[in-house]
N, C-alpha and C positions, 0 to 999 in steps of 0.2 A: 299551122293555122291557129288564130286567138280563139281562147276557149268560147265556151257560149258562157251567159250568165249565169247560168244553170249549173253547169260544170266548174264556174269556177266555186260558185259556194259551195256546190258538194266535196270542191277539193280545200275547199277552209276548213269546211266541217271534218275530213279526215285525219287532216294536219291538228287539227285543235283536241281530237281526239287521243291521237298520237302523241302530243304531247302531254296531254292529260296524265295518259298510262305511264308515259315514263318519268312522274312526278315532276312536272316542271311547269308547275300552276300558275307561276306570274307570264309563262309566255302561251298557253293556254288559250289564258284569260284573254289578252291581247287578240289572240287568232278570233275568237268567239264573238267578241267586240266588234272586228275588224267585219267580220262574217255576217255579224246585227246591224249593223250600221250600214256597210252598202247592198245589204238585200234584203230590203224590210218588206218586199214581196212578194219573198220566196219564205213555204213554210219552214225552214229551216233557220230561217232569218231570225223568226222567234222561241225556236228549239237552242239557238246559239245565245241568244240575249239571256236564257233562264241558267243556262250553266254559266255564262260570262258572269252575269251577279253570283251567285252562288260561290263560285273557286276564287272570284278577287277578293270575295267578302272574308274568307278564308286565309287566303295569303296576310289580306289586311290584318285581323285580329291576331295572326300570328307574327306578326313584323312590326306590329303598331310601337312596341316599348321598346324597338332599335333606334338608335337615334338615327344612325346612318341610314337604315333601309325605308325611314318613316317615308319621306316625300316621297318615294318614288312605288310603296306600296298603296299611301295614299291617292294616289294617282292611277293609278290601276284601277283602283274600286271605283274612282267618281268617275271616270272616263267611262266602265257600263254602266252606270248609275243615268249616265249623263245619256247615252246613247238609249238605256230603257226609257227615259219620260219621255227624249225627241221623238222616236220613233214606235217605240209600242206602250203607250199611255195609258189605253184602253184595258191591258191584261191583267190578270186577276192579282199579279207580284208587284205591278206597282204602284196600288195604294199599299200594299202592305211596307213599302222601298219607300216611302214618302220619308217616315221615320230613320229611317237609314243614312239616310242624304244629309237630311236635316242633320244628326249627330254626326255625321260626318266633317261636315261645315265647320260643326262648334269645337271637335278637335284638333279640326286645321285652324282654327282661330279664326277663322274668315269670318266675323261675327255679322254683319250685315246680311252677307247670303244665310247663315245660317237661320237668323230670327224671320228671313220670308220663306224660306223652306219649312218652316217650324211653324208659319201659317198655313199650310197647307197639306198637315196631318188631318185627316178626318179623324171628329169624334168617335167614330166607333174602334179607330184602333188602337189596340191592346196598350198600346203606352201613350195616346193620349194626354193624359193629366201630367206624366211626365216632361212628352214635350211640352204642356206651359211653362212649368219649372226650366228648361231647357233653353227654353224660348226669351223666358228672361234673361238668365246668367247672358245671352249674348248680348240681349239689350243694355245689360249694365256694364258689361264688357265697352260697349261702345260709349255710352255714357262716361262712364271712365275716363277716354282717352279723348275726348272731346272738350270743347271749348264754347266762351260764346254763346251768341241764338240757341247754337246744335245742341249743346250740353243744356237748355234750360226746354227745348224740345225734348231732348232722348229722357229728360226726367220725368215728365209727363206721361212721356211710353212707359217707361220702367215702373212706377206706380201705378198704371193701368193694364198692364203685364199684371204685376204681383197680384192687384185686387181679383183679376178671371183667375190666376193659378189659386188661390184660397179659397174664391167659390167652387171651382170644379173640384179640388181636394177635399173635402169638407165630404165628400160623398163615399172616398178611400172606407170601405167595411174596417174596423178595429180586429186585430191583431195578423200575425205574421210580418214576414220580412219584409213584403212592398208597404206593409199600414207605417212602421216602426222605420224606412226611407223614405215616404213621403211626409210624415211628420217633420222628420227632420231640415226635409223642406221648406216646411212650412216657418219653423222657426228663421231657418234662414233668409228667408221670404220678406219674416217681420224687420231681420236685420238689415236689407237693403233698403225697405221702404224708409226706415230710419237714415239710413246715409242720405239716401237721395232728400229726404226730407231737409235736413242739416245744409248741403252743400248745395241744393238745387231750389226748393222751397223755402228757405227761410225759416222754418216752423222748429227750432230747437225745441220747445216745451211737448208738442205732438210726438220728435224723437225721441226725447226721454221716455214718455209714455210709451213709446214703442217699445223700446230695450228694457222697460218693467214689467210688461206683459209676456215677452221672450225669458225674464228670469222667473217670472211666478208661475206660466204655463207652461217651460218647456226647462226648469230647470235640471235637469239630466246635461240636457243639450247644451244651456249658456255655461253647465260651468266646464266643457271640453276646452282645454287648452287656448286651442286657435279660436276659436269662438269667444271666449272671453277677453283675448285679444283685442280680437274687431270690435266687441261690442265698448271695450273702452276706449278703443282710439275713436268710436264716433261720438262716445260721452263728453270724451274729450272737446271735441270738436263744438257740440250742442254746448258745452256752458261757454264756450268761447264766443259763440255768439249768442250766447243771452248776456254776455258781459260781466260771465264770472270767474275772471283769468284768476282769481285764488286757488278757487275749487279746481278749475283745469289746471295747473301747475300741479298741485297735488293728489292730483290720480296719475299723471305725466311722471311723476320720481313714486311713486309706488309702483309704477307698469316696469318701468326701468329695473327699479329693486326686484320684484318677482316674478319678473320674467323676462330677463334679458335676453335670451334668444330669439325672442318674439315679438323684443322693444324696438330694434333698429329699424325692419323695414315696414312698422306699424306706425312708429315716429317718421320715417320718410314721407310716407302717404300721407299722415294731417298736414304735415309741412306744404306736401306739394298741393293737398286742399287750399289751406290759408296765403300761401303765395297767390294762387287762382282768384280766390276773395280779394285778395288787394289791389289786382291785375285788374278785375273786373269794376272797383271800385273807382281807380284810377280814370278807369273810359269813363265811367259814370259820370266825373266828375266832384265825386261826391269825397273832398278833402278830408271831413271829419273823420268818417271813417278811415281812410285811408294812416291819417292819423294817429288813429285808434289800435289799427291793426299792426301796422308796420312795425314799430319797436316790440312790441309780442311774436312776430316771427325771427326777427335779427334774435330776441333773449334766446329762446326754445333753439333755435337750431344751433346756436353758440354752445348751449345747454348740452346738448345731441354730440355733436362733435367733441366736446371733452371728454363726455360719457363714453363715446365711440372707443376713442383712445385709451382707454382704461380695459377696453374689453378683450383678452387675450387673442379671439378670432380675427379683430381689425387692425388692435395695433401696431403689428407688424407686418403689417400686408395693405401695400400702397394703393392695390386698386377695390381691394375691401373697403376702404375708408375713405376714397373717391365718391362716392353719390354723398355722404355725409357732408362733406366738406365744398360739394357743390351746392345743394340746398342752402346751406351756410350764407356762401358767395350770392344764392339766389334772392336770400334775403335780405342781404343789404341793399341788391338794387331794388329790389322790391321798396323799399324803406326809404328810396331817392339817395344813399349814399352809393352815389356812383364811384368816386375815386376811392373809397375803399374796396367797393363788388372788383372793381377793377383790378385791383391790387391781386384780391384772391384770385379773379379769372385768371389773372397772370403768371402765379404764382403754379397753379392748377394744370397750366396750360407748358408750362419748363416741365413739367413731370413727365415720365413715361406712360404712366398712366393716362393724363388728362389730356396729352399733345393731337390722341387718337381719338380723343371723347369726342363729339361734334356738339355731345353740350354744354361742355366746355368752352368750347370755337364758339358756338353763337351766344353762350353768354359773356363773352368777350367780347364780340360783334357789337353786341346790344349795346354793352356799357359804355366801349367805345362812340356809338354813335351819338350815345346821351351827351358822351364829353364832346362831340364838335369834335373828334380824331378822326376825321373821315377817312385819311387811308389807309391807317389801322383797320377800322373798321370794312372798309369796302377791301381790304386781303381777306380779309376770315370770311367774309358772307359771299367772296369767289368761290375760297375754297371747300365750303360747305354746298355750294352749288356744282362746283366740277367736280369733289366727287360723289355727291348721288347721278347727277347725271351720265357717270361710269358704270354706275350701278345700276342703273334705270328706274330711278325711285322718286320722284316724283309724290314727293310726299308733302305735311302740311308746313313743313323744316325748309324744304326746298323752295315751297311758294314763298314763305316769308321771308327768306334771303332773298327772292328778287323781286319782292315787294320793297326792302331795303336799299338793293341796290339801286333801284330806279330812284327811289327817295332819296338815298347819297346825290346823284347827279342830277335833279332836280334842286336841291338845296345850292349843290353846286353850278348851276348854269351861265354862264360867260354874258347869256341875253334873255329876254322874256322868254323864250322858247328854243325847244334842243329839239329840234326835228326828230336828232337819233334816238332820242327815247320814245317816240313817238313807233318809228321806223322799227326796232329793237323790239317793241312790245308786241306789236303788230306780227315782227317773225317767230315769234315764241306762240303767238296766238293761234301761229298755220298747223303748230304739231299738237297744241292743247288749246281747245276751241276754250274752254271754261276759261280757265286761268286759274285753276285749280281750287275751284269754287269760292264761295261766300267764306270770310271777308276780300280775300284776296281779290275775286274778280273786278271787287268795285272798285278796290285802289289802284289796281293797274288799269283799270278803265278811265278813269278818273283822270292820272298820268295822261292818258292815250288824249284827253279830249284838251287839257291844258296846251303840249305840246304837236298838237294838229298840226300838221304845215297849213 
């Protein structure tokens, strides 16, 4: 006969016990889960939730620095994380768990979930002020990897982020280990607000002032290695757009000279800033600058790439000196010299290295498409679609290749209208109702409404 309901959670709860005892915490954990989750109205239901957080939490911080075991320890602990807020919301562990999840988030990278978990730490718990700090690194995480509206939105957040974590910290009692870690916050606080200042706000004179009030108030802090790093690749960056490529070339081969460990992938990120600046100048419309800018990223990353090959750690290692040497190729199309970007994508792309890069592939794609090679170009923006679509990734790489490809066979159409792009859009729209958001949706909508039958 099937158990009652009753019977079977008591027999969860023995088995979770059982294997508790015989040290085998990650399947425990599971059982207790398993136990929380479909018997959230049996008292046991919430005697299983309080051990199920507890042993994953445990597993977790013990397997966290495995690479191998990270996902699937991870996953343990958010799965009761996840089954404590659905179901016992109300219990005294999970406000205390609010913070748990949230840092959870931010180590699996999942920076979006993180920063709205991270709203929903109440002020009274114990890390708190933390999570503001917390709360940002995901916001500027995201900011980061953003484009576009998004990235001149998420910059708004990331400096209204930083401004609450300053005020709430300001409150940190002086001395000990959390006053002497929150500080250090704090500095680093002032150093985002400067980037985003620089590459999101326009305001280079405001981020100077920011990165001199980080070296006169926190100098302990600005002069740590990685710190003084950062703080001159954003220097860098801020006299470049106040239009002082003298002075930014010359902290640029100083940074190189005294600290070459710390120059290449510090020089990659302005690069990949000031590519973004020309990109966006480009849409704008706005020539002069574009003008302005372009032969200063082809110099600098030409610059980079020689430097690169000098440096013992890259010059003999082909995929070491790959992101250099793409930035490179990114700056010439950036600069409209297409049949040279070309040349390099090409060149990039014969390597063993580059053949597997996909950014490689798309900026071959791209340059191709500049040049009117359409089937050049509509091979590579295939193959960058068939294989994330293997992978099930669906990402902002995947929307813009078949943002492209539509636009390849658009350009190409036989008659005023190609039904099958119409038809083609439309099938991709049944399994992704977006179209993988803004900008995308509106170009492939856009497509959709041209080629209507």
């Amino acid at each position: 006969p099937e158990l009652s309901r009753s019977d079977q959670a008591r027999t969860l709860y023995h088995l979770g016990l059982a294997q508790y005892l015989s040290r085998k915490g990650g399947h425990a954990a599971t059982t207790f889960t398993k136990l929380a989750n479909d018997h959230p109205d049996n008292a046991l239901g919430e005697q299983a939730i309080r051990i199920a957080v507890q042993v994953a939490a445990n597993v977790y911080q013990q397997l966290k620095s495995n690479e191998d075991a990270f996902d699937s320890a991870a996953d343990l602990y958010q799965n009761a994380l996840d089954v404590l807020f659905a179901k016992y919301p109300t219990i005294d562990i999970a406000e205390d768990n609010t913070y748990a999840l949230a840092a959870l988030l931010r180590e699996r990278e999942r920076w979006q979930q993180a920063a709205e978990a991270y709203d929903k730490v109440p002020t009274n718990h114990t890390f708190y002020i933390e999570s503001l700090y917390e709360r940002l690194v995901s916001l500027k995480s995201l900011w980061a990897e953003a484009t576009g509206v998004r990235r001149a939105d998420l910059g708004k957040q990331v400096i209204a982020a930083a401004e609450k974590f300053t005020t709430a910290s300001a409150s940190v009692p002086r001395g000990g280990e959390r006053f002497d870690r929150i500080r250090r916050y704090q500095a680093l606080t002032l150093i985002t607000i400067a980037d985003v200042m620089v590459e999101t706000l326009d305001q280079p004179k405001q981020a100077l002032a920011a990165l001199d009030r980080v070296a006169s108030q926190f100098s302990d802090i600005a002069e740590a290695k990685t710190v003084k790093a950062t703080t001159q690749r954003i220097r860098i960056r801020a006299l470049q757009r106040e239009g002082n490529f003298a002075a930014a070339e010359e902290v640029i081969r100083k940074l190189m000279t005294d600290m070459p460990d710390l120059a290449g992938p510090l020089m990659l990120d302005l690069l990949r800033n000031l590519n973004a600046e020309i990109t966006g100048a480009k849409e704008a419309n706005d020539e002069a600058k574009t003008a302005r800018l372009a032969p200063i990223a082809v110099k600098l990353s030409t610059m980079l790439v020689d430097w690169a090959k000098t440096q013992p750690r890259f010059q003999n290692d082909e995929k070491q000196l790959l992101p250099f040497q793409i930035m490179n190729a990114q700056a010439l199309a950036s600069a409209g010299k297409y049949e040279e970007a070309a040349k390099a994508f090409q060149t990039l792309f014969s390597s063993k290295a580059g053949k597997s890069n996909l950014v490689v592939v798309e900026g071959l794609a791209d340059t191709m498409f500049q040049l009117k090679r359409d089937a050049a170009s509509a091979r590579h923006y295939n193959t960058i679609i068939r294989f994330l679509a293997r992978q099930n990734q669906r990402n902002d790489l995947f929307w813009r290749s078949q943002v492209r490809i539509f636009s390849l066979r658009d350009r190409n159409k036989q008659a005023e209208k190609d039904p099958a792009i119409y038809h083609n859009i439309v099938r991709l729209q049944r399994t992704a109702p977006e179209l993988g958001g803004e900008p995308h949706r509106t170009a492939l909508r856009r497509l959709m409404e041209i080629h209507a039958p």
